[in-house]
N, C-alpha and C positions, 0 to 999 in steps of 0.2 A: 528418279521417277518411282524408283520400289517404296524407298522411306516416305514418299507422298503418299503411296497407295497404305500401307503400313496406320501411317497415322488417321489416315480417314476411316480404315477400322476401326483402328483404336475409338476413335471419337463416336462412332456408331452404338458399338458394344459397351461403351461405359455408361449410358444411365440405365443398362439392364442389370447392371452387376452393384450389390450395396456392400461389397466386400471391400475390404482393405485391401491395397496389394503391398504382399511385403517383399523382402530380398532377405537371403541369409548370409549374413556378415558376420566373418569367424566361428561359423557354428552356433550363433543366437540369433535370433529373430528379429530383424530392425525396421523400423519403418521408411517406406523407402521415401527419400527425401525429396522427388522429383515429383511425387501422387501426392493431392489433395487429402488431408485429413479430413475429412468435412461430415464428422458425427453432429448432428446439431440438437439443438435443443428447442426451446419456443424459438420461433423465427418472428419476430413484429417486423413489417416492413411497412407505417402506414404512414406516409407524407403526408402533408397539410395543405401542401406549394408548392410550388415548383422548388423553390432552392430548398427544402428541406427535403425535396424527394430527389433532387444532384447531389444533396451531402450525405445521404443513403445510399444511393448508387457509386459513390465515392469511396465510400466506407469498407461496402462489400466488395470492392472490384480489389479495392486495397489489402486486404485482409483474406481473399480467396486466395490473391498471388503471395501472399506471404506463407498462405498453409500450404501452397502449391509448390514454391521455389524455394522456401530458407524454413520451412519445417515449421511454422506457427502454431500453438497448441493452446488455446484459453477459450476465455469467455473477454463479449465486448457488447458493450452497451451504450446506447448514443441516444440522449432526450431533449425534449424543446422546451420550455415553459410548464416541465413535469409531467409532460408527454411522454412516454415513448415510442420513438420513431422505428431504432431498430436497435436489434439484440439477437446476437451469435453464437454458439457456440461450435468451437473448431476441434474435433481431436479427442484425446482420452484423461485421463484422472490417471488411471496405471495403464503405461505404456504394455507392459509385459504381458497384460489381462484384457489389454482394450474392454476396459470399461468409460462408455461414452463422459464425455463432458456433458452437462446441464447448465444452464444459465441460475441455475441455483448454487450449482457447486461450489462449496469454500476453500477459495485460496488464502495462503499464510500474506499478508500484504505487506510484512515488512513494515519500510519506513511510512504508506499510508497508513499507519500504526499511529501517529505521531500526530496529526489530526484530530482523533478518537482522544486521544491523551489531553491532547489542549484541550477540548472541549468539557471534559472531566474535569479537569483544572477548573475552567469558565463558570461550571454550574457550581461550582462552589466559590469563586468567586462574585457570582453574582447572589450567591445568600449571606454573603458578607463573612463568611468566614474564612477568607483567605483574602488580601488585596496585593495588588502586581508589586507593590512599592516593597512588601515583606522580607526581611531578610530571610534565606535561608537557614542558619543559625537560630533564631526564634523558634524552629520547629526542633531542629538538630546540632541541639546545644554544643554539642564535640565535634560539629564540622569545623573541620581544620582553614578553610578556604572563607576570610571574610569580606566582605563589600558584596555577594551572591544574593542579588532579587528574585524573586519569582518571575519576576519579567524575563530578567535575563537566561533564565533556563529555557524560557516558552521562544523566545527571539535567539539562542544561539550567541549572544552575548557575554556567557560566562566566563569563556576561557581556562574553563573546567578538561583536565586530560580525560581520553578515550579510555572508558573502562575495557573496550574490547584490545585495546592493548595491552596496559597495564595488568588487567587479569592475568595475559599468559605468562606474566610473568611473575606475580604473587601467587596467581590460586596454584597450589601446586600438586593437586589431584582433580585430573580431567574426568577423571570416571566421575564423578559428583559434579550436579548441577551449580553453579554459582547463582545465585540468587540478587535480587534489589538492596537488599539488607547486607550482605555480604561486599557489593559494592560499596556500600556505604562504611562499611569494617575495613575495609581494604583501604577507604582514601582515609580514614580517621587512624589507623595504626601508622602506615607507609606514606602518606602524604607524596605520594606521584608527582612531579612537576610539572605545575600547571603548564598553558601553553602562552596563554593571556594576562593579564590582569584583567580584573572584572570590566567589562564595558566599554575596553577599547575598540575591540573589530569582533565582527562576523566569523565565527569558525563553527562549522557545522559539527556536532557533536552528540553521540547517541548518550552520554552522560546524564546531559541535561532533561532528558525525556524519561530515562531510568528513576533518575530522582522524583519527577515530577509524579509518575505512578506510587511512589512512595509518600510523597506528602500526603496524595489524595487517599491514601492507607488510614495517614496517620492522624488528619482532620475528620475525615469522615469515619475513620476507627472499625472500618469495612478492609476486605479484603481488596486489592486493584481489581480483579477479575468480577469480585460480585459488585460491587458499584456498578462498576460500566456495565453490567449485565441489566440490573436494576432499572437504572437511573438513564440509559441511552437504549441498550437491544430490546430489553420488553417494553416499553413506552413505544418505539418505533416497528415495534415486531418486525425484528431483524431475524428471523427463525433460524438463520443459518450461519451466525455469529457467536463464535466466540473467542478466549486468550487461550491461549494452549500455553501452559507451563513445564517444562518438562521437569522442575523438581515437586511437582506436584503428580503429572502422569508420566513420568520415564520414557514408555513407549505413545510416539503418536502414532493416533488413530483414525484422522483424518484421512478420507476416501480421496483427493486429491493428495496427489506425491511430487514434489518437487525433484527435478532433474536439472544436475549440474553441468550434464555433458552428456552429449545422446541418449544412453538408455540406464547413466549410472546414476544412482539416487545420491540425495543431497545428503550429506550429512546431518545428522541431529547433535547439534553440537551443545556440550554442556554451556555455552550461552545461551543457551535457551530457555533457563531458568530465571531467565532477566525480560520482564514486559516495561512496556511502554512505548522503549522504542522502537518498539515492531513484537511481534505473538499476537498481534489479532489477525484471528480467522474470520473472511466474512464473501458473500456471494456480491456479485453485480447487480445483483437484485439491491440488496442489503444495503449496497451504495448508494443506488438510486432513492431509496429510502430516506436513507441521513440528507442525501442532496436537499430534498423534498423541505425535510424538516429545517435545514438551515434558511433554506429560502422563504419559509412560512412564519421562520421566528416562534416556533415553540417551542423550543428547547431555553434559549437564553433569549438575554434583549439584545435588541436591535444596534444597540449603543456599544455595548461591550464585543459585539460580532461583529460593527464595523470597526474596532481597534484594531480587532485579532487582522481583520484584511489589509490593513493600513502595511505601508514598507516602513520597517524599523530601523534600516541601516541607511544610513547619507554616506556612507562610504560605496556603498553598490549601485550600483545601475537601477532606473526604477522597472526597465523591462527582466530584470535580475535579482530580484530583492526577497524579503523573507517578511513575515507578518509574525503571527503569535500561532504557531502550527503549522501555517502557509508558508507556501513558495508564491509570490507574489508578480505577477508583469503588470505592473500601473502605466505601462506607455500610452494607452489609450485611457484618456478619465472615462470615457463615457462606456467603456464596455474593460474594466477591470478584470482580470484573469487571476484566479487561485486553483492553488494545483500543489498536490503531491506526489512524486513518485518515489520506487521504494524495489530494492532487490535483497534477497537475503537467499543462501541456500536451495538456488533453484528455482524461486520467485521470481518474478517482478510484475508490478502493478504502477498503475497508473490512472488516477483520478482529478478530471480537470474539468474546473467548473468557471464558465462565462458567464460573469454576473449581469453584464447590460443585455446582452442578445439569451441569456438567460439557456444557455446550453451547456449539456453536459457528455463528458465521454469517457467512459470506464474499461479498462483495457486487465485484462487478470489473465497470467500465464502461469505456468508452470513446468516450463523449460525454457532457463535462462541466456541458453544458449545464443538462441535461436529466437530471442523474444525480447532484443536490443531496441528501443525503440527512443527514437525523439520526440519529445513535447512540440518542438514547432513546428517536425514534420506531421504527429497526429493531427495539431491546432487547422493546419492547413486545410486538410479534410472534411472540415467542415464549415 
């Protein structure tokens, strides 16, 4: 009876109080993991109908008890037909400084890094200065690794080894960022063994995405970062995107911090001088953005973006499969699903777009911990 009387205080006195409540654990300041983080930012909560205002009410109930009971910390964004329905923000940027989350705030997206990259590929593709068929060697005459398409890097095809492996064990000064170019020094000196031969099976590989920011270097004779700045964030006024390099800025700067493990920060690891397969920084806004543009076909044609969503492997599943940047579920034809998700250091994000029903749901955290999430448990949600 007392823990009844207890708690209906409790529940009284908490929307007079905009305080955090914290606990001291070991002498530092931790957030307590039982109390709702609930910093927010713009709130849109505007249904259209009924079931788009069940899959808002879905969203939120979901996502209050996640910051409530397993510690959820991001931004989340859910749109209809380039609507937005609703958009969240749960928590802090630095835990240590609670400094609120914004639905603007830029998280590092990792492997939704890889998306951005194809599409950079794509737009030069479509000027005709690159086609999927290309061997790689045509660009990078001392690639050691022959029968490699451009397809096959974009599809995970290649059978090219993990530079995040092979690195630790050639580059042999961690204080120094390794760089795209340096990757590329490393397979042309030491030729790593591969894992595949070209074009047999599906092996997911951040190799493949490394190089691919390098071609788009080397044809368009631009920097990777300024391209895609160029040519995707100012055309899309992405205002809160960009690559973070760390052999270009050593220290990040970014007002979001990734947390590996309650209150300890992620490492900045000398792979982080390697883009492509993830070093873009960008908001849920940002996303919703690109969504917009994919869907409107300004960016590329319509022809070459239906490839990239096509499943490229017959060996996988069609609700399982990979396109040309994509993660691909073709089990339903009439409402097709593309999605990437992506973890690195702290990170994870998630970006899934319903092409028939024309919906979209952008999930960006920055504590990995705690911010384990499944695709088909999000899908469900709405």
């Amino acid at each position: 009876m007392i823990r009844f009387v207890y708690l209906a205080i409790f529940f009284l006195i908490l929307p007079l109080s905009c305080r955090e409540i914290t606990q001291q654990l070991g002498g530092a300041e931790q957030p307590n993991p039982v109390e709702p983080a609930e910093v927010l930012a713009k709130d849109f909560m505007v249904p259209n109908n009924a079931a788009r205002k069940a899959a808002v009410e879905r969203l939120d109930d979901y996502f209050k008890r996640r910051a409530k009971y397993n510690g959820f910390n991001g931004t989340i964004l859910f749109a209809v037909d380039g609507e937005i329905e609703y958009s969240k923000a749960f928590g802090y940027s630095n835990l240590r400084r609670k400094d609120s989350l914004q639905i603007e705030s830029s998280f590092q997206l990792a492997s939704v890094s890889k998306p951005i990259t194809a599409l950079a590929t794509m737009l030069l593709i479509d000027q005709g200065k690159i086609a999927l068929t290309d061997s790689i060697q045509s660009f990078f005459s001392e690639f050691p690794y022959k029968g490699i398409t451009v397809q096959m890097l974009l599809n995970h095809r290649s059978g090219l080894p993990n530079y995040m492996y092979f690195a630790d064990s050639l580059w042999t000064n961690t204080e120094v960022p390794i760089t795209n170019w340096d990757v590329l020094d490393l397979m042309i000196e030491h030729h790593p063994k591969r894992y595949y031969p070209p074009n047999v099976r599906y092996n997911y590989c951040n190799t493949n995405y490394a190089l691919l920011a390098l071609l788009v270097e080397d044809v368009s004779e631009m920097a990777f970062d300024l391209f895609v700045k160029t040519r995707i964030f100012l055309p899309l006024e992405m205002h809160n995107s960009q690559i973070y390099n760390k052999s270009i800025t050593p220290r990040n700067f970014h007002a979001v911090i990734g947390y590996s493990s309650g209150r300890r920060i992620a490492e900045n690891t000398y792979l982080n001088g390697v883009v492509g397969d993830k070093g873009v920084y960008a908001s849920a806004i940002d996303l919703y953005k690109l969504d917009n543009a994919l869907r409107s076909g300004d960016l590329i044609s319509n022809e070459l973006l239906d490839k990239a969503f096509e499943p490229q492997h017959k060996d996988l599943y069609q609700w399982d499969n990979y396109g040309l940047g994509w993660r691909i579920d073709a089990a339903d034809p009439d409402n097709k699903v593309v999605y990437h998700t992506g973890w690195w250091k702290g990170f994870r994000s998630y970006f899934i777009r319903e092409l028939g029903s024309k919906k979209t749901l952008i999930v960006l955290s920055n504590t990995a911990r705690t911010s384990s999430l499944g695709t088909r448990e999000l899908r469900k949600l709405l």
